[in-house]
C-alpha positions as CSV (number, residue, x, y, z in Angstrom):
1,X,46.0,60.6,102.6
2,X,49.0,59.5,104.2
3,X,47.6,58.2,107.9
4,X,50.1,56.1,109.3
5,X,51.1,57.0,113.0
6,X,55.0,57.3,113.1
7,X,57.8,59.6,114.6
8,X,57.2,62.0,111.5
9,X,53.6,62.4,112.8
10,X,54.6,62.5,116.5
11,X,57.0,65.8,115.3
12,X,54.6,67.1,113.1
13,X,51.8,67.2,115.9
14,X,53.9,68.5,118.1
15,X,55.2,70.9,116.3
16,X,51.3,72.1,115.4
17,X,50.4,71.7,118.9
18,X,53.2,74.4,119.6
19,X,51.7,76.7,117.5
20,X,54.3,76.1,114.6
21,X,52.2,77.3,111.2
22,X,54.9,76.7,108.5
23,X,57.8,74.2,107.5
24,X,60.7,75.4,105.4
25,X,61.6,72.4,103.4
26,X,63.5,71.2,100.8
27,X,62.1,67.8,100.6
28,X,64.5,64.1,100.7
29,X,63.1,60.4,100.9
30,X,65.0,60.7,104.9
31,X,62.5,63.2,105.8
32,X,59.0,62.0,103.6
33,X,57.1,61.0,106.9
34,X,57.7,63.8,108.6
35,X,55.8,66.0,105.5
36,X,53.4,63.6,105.0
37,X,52.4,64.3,109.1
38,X,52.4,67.7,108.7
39,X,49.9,67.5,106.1
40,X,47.6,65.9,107.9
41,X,48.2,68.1,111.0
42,X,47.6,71.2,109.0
43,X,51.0,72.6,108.9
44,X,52.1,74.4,105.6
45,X,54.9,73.0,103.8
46,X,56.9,75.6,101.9
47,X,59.3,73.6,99.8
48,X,62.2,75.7,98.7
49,X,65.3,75.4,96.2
50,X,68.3,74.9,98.6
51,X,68.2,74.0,101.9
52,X,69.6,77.3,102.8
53,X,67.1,78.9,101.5
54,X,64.6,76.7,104.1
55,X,66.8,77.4,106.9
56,X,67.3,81.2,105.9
57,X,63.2,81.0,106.3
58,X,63.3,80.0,109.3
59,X,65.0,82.6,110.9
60,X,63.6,85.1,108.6
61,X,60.4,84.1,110.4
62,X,61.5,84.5,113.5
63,X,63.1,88.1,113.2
64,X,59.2,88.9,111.4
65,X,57.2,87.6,114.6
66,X,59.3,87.0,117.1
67,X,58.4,83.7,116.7
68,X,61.0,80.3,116.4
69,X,60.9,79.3,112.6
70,X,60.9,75.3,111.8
71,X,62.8,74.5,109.1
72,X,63.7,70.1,107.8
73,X,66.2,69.2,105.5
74,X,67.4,65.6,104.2
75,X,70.7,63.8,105.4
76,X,73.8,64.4,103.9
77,X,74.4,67.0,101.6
78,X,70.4,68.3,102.9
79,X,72.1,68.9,106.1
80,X,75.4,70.5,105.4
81,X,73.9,72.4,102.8
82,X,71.5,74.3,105.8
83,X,74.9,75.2,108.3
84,X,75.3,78.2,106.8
85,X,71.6,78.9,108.0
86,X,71.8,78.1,111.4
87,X,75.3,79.9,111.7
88,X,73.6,83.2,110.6
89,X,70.5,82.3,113.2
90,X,73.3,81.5,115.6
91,X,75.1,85.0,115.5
92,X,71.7,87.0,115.5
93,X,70.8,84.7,118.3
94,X,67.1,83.8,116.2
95,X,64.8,80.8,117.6
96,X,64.7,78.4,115.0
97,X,64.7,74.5,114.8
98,X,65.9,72.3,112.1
99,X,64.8,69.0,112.0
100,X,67.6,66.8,109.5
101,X,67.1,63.4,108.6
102,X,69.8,60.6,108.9
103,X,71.3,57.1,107.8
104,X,69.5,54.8,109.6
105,X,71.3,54.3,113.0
106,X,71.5,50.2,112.2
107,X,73.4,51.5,109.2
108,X,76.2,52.9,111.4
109,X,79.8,52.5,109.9
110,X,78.7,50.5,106.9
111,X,78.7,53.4,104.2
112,X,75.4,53.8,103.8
113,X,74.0,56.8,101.4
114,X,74.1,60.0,102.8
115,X,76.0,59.6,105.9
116,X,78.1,62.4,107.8
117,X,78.8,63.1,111.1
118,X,75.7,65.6,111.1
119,X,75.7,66.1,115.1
120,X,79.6,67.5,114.8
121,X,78.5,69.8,112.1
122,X,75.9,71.4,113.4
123,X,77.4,71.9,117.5
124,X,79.2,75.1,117.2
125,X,76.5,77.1,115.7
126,X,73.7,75.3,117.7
127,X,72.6,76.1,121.3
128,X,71.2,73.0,121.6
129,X,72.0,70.0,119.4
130,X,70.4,66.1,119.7
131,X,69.5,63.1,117.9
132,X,66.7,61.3,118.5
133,X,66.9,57.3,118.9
134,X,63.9,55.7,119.6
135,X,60.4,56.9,117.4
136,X,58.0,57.1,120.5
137,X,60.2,59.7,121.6
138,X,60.3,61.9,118.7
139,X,57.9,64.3,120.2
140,X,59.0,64.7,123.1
141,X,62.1,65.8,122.0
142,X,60.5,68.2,119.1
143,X,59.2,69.8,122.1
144,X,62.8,70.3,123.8
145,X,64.3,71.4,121.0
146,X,61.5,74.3,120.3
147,X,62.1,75.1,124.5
148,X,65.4,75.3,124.3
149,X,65.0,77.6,120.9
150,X,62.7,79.9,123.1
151,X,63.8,80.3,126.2
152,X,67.0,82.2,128.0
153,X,69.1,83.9,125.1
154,X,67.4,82.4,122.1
155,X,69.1,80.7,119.1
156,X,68.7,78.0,116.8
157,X,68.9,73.9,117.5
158,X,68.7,71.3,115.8
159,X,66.9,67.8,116.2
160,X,68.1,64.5,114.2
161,X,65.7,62.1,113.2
162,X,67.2,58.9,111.7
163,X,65.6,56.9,108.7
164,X,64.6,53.6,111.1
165,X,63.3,56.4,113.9
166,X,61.0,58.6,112.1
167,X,59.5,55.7,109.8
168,X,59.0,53.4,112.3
169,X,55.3,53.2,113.7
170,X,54.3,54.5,117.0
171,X,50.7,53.7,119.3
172,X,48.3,55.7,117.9
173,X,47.5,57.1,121.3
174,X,50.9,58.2,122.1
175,X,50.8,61.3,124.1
176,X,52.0,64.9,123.1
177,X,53.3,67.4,124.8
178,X,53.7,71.2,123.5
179,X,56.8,73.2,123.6
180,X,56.7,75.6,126.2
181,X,58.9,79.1,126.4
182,X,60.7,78.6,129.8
183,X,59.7,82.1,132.8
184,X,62.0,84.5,131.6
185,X,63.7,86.2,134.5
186,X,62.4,89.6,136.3
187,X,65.5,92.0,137.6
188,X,66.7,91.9,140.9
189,X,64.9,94.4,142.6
190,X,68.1,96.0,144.5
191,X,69.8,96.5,141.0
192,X,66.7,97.4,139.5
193,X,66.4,100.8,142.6
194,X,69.7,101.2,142.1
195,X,69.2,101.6,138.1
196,X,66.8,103.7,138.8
197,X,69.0,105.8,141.4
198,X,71.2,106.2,138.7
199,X,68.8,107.5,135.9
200,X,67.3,109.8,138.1
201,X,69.9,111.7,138.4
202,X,70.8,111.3,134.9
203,X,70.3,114.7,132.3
204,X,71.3,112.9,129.3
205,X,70.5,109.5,129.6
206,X,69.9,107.1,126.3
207,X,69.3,103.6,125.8
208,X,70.8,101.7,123.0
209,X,68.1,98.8,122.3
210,X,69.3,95.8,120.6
211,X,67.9,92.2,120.0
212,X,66.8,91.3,123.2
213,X,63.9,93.2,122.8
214,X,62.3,92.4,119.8
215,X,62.3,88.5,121.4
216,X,61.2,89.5,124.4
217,X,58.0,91.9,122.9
218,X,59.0,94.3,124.4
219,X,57.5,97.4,122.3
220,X,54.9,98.7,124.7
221,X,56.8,98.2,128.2
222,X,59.6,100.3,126.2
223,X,57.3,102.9,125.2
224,X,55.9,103.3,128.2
225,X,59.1,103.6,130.0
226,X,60.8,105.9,127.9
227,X,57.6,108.3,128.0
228,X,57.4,107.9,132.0
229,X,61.7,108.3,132.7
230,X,62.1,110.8,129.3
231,X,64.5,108.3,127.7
232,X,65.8,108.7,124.0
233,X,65.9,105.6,122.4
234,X,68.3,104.2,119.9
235,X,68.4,100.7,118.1
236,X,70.2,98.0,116.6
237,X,70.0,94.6,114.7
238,X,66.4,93.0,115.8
239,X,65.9,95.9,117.6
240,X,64.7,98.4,115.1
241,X,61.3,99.2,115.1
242,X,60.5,97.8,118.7
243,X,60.1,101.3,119.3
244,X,59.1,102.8,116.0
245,X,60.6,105.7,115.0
246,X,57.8,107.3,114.3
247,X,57.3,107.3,118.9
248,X,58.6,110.8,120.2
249,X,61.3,109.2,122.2
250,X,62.5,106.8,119.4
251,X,65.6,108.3,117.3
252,X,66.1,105.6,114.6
253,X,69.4,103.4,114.3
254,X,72.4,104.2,116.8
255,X,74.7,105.2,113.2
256,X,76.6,108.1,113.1
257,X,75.1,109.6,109.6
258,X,71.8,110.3,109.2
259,X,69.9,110.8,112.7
260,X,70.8,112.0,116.1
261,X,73.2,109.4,117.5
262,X,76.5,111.1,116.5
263,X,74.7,114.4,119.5
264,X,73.6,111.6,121.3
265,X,77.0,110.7,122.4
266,X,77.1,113.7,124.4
267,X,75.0,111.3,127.2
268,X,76.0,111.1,130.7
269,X,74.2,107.8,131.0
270,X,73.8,105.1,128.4
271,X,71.4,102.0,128.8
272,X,72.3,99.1,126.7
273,X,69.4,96.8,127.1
274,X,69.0,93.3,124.9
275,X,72.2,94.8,122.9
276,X,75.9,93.1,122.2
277,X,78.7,96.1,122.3
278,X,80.4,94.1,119.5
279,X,82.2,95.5,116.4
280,X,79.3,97.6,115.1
281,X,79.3,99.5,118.1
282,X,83.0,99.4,118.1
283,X,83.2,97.0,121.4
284,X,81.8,100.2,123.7
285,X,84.4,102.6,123.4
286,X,82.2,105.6,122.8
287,X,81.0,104.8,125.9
288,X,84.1,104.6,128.0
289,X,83.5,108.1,129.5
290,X,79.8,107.3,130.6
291,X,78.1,105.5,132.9
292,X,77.0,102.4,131.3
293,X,74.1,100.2,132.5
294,X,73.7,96.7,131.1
295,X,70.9,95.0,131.0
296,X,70.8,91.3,129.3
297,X,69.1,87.7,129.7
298,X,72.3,86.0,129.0
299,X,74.9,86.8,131.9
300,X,77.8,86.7,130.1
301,X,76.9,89.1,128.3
302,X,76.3,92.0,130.4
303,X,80.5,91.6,131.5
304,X,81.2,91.3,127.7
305,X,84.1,94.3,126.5
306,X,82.4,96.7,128.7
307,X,80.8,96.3,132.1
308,X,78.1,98.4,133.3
309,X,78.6,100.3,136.3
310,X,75.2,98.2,137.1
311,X,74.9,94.9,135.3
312,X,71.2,93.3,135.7
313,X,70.4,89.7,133.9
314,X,66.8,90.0,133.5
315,X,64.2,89.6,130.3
316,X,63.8,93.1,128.4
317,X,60.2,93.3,128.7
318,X,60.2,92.8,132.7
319,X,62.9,95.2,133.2
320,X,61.0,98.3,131.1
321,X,58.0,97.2,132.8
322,X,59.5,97.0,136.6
323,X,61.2,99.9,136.2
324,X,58.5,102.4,135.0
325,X,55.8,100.7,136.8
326,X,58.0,102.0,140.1
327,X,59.7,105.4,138.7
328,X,59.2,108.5,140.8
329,X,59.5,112.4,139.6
330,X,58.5,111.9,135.9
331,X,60.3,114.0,133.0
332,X,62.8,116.4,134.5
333,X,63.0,119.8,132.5
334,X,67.0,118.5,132.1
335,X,65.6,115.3,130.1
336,X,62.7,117.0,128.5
337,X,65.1,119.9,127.1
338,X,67.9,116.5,126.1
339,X,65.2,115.0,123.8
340,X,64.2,118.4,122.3
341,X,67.6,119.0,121.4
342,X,67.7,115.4,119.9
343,X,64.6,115.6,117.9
344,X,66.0,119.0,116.6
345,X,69.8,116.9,116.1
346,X,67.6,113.7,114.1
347,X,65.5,116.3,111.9
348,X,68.6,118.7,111.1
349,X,70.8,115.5,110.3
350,X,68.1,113.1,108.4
351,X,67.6,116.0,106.2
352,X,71.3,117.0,105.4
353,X,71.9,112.9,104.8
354,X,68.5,113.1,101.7
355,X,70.2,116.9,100.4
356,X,72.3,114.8,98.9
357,X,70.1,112.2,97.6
358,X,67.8,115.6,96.1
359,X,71.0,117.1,94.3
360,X,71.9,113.7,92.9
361,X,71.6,113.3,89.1
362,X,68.5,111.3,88.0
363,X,70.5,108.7,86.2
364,X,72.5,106.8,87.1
365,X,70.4,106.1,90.5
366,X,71.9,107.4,93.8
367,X,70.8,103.9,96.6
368,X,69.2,106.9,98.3
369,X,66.6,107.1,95.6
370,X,65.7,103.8,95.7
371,X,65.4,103.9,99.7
372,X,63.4,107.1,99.4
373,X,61.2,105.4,96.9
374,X,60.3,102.3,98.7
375,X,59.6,104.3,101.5
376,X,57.2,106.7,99.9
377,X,55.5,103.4,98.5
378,X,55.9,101.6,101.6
379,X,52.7,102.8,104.0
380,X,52.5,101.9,107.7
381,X,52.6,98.4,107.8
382,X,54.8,97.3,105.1
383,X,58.3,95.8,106.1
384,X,61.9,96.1,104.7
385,X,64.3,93.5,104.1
386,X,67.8,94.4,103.1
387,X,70.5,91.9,101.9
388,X,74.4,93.4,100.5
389,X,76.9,95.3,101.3
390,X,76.8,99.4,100.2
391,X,72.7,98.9,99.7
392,X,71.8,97.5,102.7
393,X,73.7,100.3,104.8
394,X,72.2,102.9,102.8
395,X,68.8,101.0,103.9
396,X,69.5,101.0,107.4
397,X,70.3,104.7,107.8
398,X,67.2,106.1,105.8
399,X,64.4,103.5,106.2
400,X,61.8,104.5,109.1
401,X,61.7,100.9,111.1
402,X,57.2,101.6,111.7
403,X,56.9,98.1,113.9
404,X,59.0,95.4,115.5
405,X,60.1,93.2,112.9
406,X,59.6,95.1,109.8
407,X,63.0,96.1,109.3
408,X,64.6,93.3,109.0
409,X,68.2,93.0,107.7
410,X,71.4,90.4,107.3
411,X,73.6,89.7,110.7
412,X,75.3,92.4,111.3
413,X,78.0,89.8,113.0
414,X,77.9,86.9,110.3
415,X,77.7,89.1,107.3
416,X,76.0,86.3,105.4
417,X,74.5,87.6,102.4
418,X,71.8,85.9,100.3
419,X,69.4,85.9,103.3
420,X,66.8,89.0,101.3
421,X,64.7,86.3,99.6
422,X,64.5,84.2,102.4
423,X,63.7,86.2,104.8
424,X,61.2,88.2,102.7
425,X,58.9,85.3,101.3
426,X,59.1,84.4,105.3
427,X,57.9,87.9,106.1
428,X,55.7,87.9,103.5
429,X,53.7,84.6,104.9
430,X,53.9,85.9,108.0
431,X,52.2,89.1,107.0
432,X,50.0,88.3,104.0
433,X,47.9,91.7,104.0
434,X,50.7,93.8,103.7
435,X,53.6,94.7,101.7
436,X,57.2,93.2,101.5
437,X,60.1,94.9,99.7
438,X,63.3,93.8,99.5
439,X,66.3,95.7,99.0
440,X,69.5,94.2,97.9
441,X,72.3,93.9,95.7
442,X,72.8,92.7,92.8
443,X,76.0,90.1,94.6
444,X,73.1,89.6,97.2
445,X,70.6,88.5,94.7
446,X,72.5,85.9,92.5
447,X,73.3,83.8,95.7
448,X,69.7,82.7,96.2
449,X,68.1,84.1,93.3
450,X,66.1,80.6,92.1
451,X,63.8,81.3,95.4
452,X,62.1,83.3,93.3
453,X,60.7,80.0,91.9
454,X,59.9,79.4,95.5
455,X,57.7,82.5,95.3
456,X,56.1,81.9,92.3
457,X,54.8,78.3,93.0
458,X,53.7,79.0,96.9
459,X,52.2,82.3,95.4
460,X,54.3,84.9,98.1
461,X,54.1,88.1,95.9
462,X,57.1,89.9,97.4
463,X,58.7,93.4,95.6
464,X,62.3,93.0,95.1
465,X,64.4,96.4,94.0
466,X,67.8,95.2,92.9
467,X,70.7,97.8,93.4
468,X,72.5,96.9,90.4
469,X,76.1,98.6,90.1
470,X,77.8,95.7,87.9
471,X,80.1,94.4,91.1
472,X,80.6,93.7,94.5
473,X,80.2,97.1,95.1
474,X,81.3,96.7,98.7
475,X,84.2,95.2,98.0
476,X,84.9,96.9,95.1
477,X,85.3,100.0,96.8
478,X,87.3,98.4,99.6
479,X,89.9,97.8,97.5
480,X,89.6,100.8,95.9
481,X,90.6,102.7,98.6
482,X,93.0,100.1,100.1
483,X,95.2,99.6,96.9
484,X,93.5,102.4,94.1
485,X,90.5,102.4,91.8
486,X,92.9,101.3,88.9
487,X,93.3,97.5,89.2
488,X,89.9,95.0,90.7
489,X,90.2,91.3,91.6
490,X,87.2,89.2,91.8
491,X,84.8,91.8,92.1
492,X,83.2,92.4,88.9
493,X,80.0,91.0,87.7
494,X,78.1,93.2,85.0
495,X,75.3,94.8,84.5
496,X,73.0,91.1,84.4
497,X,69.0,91.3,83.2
498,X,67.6,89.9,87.2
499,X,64.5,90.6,85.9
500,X,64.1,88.2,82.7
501,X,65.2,85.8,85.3
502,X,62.4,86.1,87.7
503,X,59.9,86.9,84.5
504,X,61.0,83.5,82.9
505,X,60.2,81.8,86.3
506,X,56.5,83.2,86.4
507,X,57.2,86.6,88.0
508,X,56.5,90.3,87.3
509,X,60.2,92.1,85.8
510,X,61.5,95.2,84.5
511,X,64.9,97.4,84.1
512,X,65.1,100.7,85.4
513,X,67.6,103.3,85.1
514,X,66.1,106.6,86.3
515,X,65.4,107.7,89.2
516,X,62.2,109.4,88.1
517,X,60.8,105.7,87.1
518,X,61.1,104.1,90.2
519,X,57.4,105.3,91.7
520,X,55.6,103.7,88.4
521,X,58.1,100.6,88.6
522,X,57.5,99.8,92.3
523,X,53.5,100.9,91.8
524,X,53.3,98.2,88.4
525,X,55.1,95.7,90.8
526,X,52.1,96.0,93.1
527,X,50.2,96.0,90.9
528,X,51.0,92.9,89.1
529,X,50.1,90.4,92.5
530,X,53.2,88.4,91.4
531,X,56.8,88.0,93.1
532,X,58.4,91.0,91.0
533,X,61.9,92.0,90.5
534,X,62.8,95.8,89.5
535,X,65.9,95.4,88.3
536,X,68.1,98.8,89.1
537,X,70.7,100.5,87.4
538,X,72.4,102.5,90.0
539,X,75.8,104.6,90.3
540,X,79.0,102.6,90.8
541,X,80.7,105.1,91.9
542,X,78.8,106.1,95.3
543,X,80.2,104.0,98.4
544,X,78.0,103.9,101.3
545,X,79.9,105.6,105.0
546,X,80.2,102.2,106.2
547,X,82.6,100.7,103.5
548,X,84.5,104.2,103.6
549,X,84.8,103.4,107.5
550,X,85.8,99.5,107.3
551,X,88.2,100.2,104.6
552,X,90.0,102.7,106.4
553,X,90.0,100.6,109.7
554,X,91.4,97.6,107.1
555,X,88.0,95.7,107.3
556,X,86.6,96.2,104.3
């Protein structure tokens, strides 16, 4: 056993004395005592194939428990290799920390191996970015950087730990001290009455629930509120499944297809709480015409493209707690006849969206069947990651989000693809009793594909479906209807065997080109205890609403 006492072991025992469980890793000489501590501090190390991949774990972790993920990497190529990680965890605003080893800093300016300007690189998609100079100090700033990670809006940072810092022997005694997640702030209590003023009166209030809630926990405070004021609930990004949809008051994803949003926007009164009015909810505008009250921990953000009427900065949890703990007058009949209407809307609508999916030809597969089919398969506890284009919008409009955290999906403002396997073997460790699909496509899977290795030696028996339509279906159909179906540039891949891949690396595969064999694929896959991969032929020609709407708005 490795004992010596360095700034390695000084991170790795504060990082276990912070609760951390797991280290995404792709392992490098720069970085060897810091594994070696968390060994003998009981943390698991999960070595991965690219440093992507360890990062993309990281945050996967994160959006799975609400949790900040702890991901290390090498110097050098380790390090700028893992940007495209905490950029995602960036725009999704995910606690994560990535710990990167450097030259050594006597080495400065003399071209030593591995040496970039790592601090420069990492800045604008960090929220808090250092590097650590002197080895008794490493855990004290392990214990900033996981802080800062938590508290206010969350988001990823990053903590540098040169070779001559982290090797270089510390007291034994030296003294640790856990991170800790900083008081999150309570609402004013004049904004909060007059929020309340305002609801009151309300007849057809909604709340559009984003982010913000699922890091603040903010499940049963949102139940109970929306149950005491009579508040339809709508969700996006994190925010799916802190109120399941399976809760009376809880009406799935705010999307136009497939539920009650598109009735919803008949509201008088919209609460956005924990949720960015960016792009995918076109900057506001539906809500131009309504009174809009925002509620966000970060106070830019509540001014952002639209101001509220009433802007409070305040923790999500504290607000649905403050405000229902003092709400007077209950359910009006006006609110209790708005959700019955909306409940009537989200049944009336869901089942129109899966007519189509019913009347769709067996073979080739319609993405709806394979939705439908994980979902049948899926039970109450199992969680949903989706990674692409046309596949994962199909998975966000018919998936049932059952928990906070098990619907878990690429940034909606990055776009990064290649996240699914990431984020599912994350999942998967941070659930171990119960199921993890993953639905993506077949673009989606080839960028991190050899993480299926990762799952077969750290034993994370995951279910993959891959939605396999021979291209990059998204884009293929952007520029189909941008310049005709007749001439494709860069967007073809072919009909590849994913699952000999993934058999070949240890794992359970098959092909599957009917619809009708999808329940005894995804039940065999189960089955088998092993990372499996269903490879799925589906139709080419269906293009999800959301690539019809981007491509018409010259997005796509």
């Amino acid at each position: 056993m490795y004992e010596r006492h360095d700034g390695g072991r000084l991170v790795a025992k504060t990082l276990a004395a912070s609760g951390v469980e797991n280290l995404f890793c792709l392992q490098g000489g720069h970085i060897d005592s810091l594994l070696y501590g968390c060994l003998n501090e009981g943390i698991r190390v999960v070595d991965t194939r690219h440093e992507q991949a360890a990062a993309h774990m990281a945050e996967g972790w994160a959006l799975a428990t609400a949790e900040a993920g702890v991901c290390a990497v090498t110097a050098g190529p380790g390090l700028s290799d893992a940007v495209t990680g905490l950029a995602n965890a960036y725009m999704s605003q995910s606690p994560m920390l990535l710990l990167s080893g450097a030259r050594p800093i006597a080495h400065a300016d003399t071209w030593p191996l591995q040496d970039l300007r790592q601090l420069d690189m990492v800045r604008p998609v960090t929220k808090w970015a250092r590097v650590c100079a002197t080895a008794d100090r490493c855990g004290e700033y392990t214990a900033m950087a996981l802080s800062e990670a938590r508290g206010g809006r969350p988001g990823p940072t990053y903590l540098e730990l040169p070779l001559d810092v982290v090797f270089k022997e510390t007291p034994e005694g030296t003294p640790i001290t856990a991170a800790v997640t900083p008081a999150a702030p309570a609402p004013d209590p004049k904004g909060l009455d007059a929020v309340a003023d305002v609801l009151r009166a309300a007849e057809r209030p909604i709340a559009v629930v984003g982010s913000g809630a699922h890091w603040a926990r903010a499940g049963t405070a949102l139940a109970t509120l929306a149950e005491t004021v009579g508040l339809p609930v709508f969700s996006v990004n994190a925010g799916r499944g802190v109120l399941p949809d399976t809760h009376e008051w809880s009406f799935g994803p705010a999307l136009p297809i497939g539920g009650a949003y598109g009735d919803a926007l008949a509201a008088d009164v919209v609460l956005v709480l924990g949720a960015r009015l960016g792009f995918t909810l076109l900057n506001g505008a539906m809500f131009r015409t309504k009174t809009v009250i925002r509620v966000d921990i970060d106070p830019a953000e509540t001014g952002r493209n639209l101001p509220g009427v009433h802007n409070l900065v305040s923790d999500a949890r504290l607000f649905c707690e403050e405000l229902a703990r003092g709400w007077e007058g209950g359910v009006s009949p006006a609110r209790a006849e708005w959700g019955e209407r909306l409940r009537e809307a989200a049944t009336r609508n869901r089942r129109s969206m899966f007519d189509g999916y019913a009347s769709a030809a067996e073979k080739p597969v319609h993405p709806l069947h394979l939705v439908k089919a994980i979902e049948d398969a899926a039970g109450p506890d199992a969680t949903l990651v989706a990674d692409g284009g046309d596949i994962m919008t199909w998975s966000m409009l018919a998936f049932t989000a059952r928990g906070p955290g098990r619907l878990i999906s690429i940034s909606t403002y990055l776009g990064c693809l290649g996240v699914g396997i990431p984020f599912a073997l994350a999942a998967k460790l941070a659930r171990p009793e119960s199921p993890v699909f993953l639905l993506e496509g077949d673009g989606a899977f080839g960028l991190n594909a050899m993480e299926f290795d990762t799952a077969v030696r750290h034993g994370i028996p995951i279910v993959c479906l891959v939605g396999n339509d021979g291209s990059w279906g998204m884009s293929r159909h952007g520029q189909g209807i941008m310049f005709g179906y007749d001439q494709h540039v860069a967007v073809d891949l072919g009909v590849r065997p994913y699952h000999e891949v993934v058999r070949a690396l240890g794992g359970h595969g098959e092909f599957v080109d009917s619809a009708g064999e999808l329940p005894g694929a995804i039940e065999r896959a189960l089955a088998s205890g092993l990372p499996a991969c269903i490879n799925v032929g589906i139709d080419p020609s269906v293009c999800s609403p959301m690539t019809a709407a981007m491509a018409a708005a010259g997005l796509s």
